[in-house]
C-alpha positions in Angstrom: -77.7 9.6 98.9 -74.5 10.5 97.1 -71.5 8.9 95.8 -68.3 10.0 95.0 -65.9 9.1 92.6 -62.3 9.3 92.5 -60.2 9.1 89.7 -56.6 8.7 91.0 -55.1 8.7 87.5 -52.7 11.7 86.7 -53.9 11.7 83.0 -57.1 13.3 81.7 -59.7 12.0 79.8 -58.2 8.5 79.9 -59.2 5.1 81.4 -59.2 6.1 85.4 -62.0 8.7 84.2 -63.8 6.5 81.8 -64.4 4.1 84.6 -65.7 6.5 87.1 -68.2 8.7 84.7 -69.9 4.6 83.4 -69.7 4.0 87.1 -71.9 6.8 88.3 -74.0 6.9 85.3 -75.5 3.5 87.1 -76.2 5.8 90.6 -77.8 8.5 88.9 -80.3 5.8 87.1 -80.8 4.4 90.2 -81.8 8.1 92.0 -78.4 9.2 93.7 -76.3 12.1 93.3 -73.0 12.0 91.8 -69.7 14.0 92.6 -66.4 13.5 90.9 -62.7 14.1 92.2 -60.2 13.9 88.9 -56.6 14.1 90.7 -55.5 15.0 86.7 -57.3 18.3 87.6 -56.5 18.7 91.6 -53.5 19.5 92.8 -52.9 17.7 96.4 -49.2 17.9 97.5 -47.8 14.7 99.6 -48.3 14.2 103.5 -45.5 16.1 105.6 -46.3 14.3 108.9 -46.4 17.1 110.8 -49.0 15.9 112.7 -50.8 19.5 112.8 -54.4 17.9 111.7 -54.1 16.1 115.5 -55.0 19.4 116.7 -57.6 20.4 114.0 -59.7 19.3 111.6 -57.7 21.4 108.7 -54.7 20.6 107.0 -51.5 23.1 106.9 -50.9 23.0 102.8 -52.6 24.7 100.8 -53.8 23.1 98.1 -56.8 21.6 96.6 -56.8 18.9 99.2 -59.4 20.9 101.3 -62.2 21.0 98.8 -61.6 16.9 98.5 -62.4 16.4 102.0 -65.5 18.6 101.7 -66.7 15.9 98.9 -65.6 12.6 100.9 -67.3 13.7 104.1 -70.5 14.7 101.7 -70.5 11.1 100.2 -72.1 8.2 101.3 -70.6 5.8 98.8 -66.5 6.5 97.3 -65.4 4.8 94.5 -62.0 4.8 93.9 -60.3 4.2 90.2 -56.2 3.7 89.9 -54.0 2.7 87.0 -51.5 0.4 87.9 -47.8 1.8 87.8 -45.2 -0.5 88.6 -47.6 -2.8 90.5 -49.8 -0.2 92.3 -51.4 2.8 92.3 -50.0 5.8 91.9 -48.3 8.8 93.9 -50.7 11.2 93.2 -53.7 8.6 95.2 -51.0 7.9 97.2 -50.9 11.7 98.5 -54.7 11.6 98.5 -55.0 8.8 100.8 -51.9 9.8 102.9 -53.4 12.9 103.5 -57.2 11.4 104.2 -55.5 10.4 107.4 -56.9 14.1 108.4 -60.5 12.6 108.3 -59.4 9.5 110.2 -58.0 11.9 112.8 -61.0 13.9 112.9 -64.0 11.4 114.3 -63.3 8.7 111.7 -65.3 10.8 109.3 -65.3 7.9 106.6 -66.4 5.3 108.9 -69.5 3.3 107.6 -69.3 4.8 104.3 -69.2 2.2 101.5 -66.3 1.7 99.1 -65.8 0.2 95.4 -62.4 -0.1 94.3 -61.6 0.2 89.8 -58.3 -0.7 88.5 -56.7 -1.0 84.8 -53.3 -2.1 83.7 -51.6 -2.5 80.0 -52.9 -6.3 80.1 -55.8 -9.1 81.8 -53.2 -9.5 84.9 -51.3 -6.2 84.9 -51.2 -6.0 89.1 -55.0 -4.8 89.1 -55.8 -7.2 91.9 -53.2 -5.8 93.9 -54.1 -2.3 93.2 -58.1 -3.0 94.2 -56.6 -4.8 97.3 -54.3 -1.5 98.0 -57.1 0.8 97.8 -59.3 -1.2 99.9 -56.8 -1.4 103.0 -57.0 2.4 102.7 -60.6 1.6 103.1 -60.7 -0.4 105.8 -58.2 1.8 107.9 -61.0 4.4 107.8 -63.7 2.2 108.6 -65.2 1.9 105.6 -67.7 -0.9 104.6 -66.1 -2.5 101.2 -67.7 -3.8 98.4 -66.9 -5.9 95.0 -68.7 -7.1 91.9 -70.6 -9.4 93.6 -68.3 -12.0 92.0 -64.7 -11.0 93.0 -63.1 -7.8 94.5 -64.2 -5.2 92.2 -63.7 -3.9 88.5 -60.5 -4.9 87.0 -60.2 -3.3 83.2 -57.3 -3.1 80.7 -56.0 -1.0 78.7 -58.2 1.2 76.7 -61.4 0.1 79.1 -63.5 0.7 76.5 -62.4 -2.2 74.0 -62.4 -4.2 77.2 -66.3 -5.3 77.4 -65.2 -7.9 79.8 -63.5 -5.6 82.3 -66.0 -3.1 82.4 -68.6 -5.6 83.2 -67.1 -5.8 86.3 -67.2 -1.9 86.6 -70.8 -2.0 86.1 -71.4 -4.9 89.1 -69.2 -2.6 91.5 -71.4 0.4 90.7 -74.7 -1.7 90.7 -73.7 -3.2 94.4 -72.3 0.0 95.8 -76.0 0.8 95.0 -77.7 -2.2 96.4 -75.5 -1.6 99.6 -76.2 2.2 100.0 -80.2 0.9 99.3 -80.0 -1.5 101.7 -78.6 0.9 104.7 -81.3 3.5 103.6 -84.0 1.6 103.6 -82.7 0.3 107.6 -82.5 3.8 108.3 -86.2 4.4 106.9 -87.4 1.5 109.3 -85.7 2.9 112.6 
């Protein structure tokens, strides 16, 4: 099985990143495959609405946005990481998820997959719950089965993650039950 992770941060090398790499480090101890989409190294352009993808299962821009939707419809697990900017996450997820709606179009091609959601902000309540709530209404609008931390609604860091031992605690629960879920659903198929 394979999960994805997105890093919607427009900075390299910085916190969103961080999150995702100690968060799929956990799947590939437990036996998955790992992919990675860094939106500091994609370029995806905004949504125009033009409402071409009703007709097909491509988009019109041409950008990197293609290649993404090879790796979500690959995955079987997505975890999303955002920085918080002014309260949410930013425009460049923002485009991303605007322009999933190709996917959602296109036989739900998310549906059933399972979902994590990572924020950080500059301090312990920075809007990170709000973020993690954001990106799992993008979630649930594709059908997606949404997991936490087993204690809360995912993993909720500050600024720099990795002198927050705390907050990435709660990156390490999301990627440990995005496993267990993922397990779980395998081992049901194995039954059948």
């Amino acid at each position: 099985m394979k999960i994805l992770g997105i890093s919607g941060s427009p900075r390299k090398g910085q916190n969103c990143e961080k999150m995702i790499v100690a968060a799929l480090e956990i799947a590939k101890e437990r036996g998955f495959e790992t992919d990675t989409v860094f939106l500091s190294k994609e370029k995806i352009a905004p949504c125009k609405v033009c409402g071409a993808c009703i007709e097909k299962a491509s988009c019109v821009i041409e950008d990197n946005m293609e290649e993404v939707y090879e790796k979500m419809r690959a995955a079987d697990g997505i975890i999303v990481a955002s920085p918080v900017y002014m309260g949410n996450y930013p425009a460049q997820l923002k485009a991303l998820f605007d322009r999933s709606v190709l996917l959602r179009r296109n036989k739900f091609a998310l549906k059933n997959k399972v979902g994590a959601a990572l924020s950080v902000g500059g301090s312990r309540n920075g809007g990170q719950e709000k973020t993690v709530q954001s990106i799992q209404d993008w979630m649930h609008i594709h059908g997606m089965i949404v997991v936490g931390d087993n204690s809360h609604f995912g993993g909720i860091t500050w600024n720099p993650v990795e002198e927050d031992s705390i907050g990435m605690q709660t990156v390490s629960e999301t990627a440990k039950k995005i496993c267990e879920v993922l397990e779980l659903i395998q081992n049901n198929r194995d039954k059948d």
